[in-house]
TORMARTI-627128 format. One record per residue (C-alpha): x, z, y; residue in three letters. Coordinates in steps of 0.25 Angstrom, whole numbers, plus 5000, padded with zeros to 4 digits. Layout:
<node><u>X</u><w>Z</w><v>Y</v><code>ALA</code></node>
...
This chain:
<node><u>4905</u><w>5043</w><v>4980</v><code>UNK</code></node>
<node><u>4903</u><w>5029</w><v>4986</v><code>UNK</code></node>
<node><u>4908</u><w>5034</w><v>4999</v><code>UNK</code></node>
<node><u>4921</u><w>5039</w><v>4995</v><code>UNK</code></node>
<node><u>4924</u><w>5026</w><v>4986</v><code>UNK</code></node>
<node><u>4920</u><w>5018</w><v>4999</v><code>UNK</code></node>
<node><u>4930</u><w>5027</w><v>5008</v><code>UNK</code></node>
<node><u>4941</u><w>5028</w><v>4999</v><code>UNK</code></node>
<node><u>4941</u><w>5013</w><v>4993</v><code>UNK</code></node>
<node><u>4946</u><w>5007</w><v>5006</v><code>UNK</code></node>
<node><u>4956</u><w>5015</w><v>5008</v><code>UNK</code></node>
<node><u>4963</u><w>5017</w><v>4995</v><code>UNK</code></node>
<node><u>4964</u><w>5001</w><v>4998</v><code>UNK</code></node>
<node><u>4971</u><w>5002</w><v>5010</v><code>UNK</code></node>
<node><u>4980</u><w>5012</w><v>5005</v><code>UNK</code></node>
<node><u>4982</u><w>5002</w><v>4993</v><code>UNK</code></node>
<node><u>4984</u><w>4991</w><v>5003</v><code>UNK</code></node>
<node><u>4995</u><w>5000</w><v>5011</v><code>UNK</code></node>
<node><u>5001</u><w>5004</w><v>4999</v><code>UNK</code></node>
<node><u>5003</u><w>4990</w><v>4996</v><code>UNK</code></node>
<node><u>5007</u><w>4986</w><v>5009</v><code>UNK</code></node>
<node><u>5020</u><w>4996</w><v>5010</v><code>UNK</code></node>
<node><u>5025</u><w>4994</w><v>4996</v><code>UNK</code></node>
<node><u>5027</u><w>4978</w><v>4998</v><code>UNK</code></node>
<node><u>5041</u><w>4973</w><v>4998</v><code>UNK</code></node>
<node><u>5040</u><w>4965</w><v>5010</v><code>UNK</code></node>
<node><u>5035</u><w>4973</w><v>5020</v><code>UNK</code></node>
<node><u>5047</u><w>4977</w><v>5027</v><code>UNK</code></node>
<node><u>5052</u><w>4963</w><v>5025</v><code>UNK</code></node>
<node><u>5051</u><w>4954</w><v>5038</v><code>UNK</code></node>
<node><u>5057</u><w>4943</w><v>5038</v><code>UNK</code></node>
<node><u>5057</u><w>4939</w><v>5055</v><code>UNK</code></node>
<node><u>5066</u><w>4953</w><v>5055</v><code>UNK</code></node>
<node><u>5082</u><w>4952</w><v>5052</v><code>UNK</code></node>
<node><u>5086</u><w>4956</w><v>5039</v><code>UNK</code></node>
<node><u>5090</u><w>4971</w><v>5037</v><code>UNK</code></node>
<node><u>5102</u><w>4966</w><v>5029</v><code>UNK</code></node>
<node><u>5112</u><w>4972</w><v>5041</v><code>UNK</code></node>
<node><u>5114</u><w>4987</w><v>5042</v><code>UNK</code></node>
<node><u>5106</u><w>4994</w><v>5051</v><code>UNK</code></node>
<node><u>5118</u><w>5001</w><v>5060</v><code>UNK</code></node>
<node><u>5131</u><w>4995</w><v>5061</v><code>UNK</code></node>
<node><u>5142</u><w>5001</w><v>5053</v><code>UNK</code></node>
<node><u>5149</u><w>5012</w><v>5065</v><code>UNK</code></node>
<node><u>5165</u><w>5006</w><v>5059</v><code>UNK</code></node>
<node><u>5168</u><w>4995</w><v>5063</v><code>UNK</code></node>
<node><u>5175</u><w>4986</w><v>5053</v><code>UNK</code></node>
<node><u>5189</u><w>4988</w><v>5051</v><code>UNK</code></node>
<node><u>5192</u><w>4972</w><v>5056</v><code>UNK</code></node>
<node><u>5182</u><w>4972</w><v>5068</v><code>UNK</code></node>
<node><u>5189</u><w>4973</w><v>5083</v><code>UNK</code></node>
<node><u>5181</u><w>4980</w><v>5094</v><code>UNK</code></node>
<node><u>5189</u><w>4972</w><v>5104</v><code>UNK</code></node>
């Protein structure tokens, strides 16, 4: 009994801890990267007043 509350303890921590981990709000916020505000591909029409001259 001892053997399996000592084997599974720590690891039903770490799972805790990596649960934890993946579920914050800031984890996939990095502030040294640009901001993702802009779209990811550029729009394939060009705008109706641009010039391509």
């Amino acid at each position: 009994m001892i053997d399996k509350f000592t084997l599974f303890l720590p690891h039903i921590l770490m799972a805790i801890a990596v649960w934890r981990l993946l579920h914050r709000d800031d984890l996939d916020d990095d502030p040294s990267l640009p901001s993702r505000k802009a779209p990811f591909r550029k729009s394939r029409n060009p705008a109706p007043d641009s010039s391509d001259a």
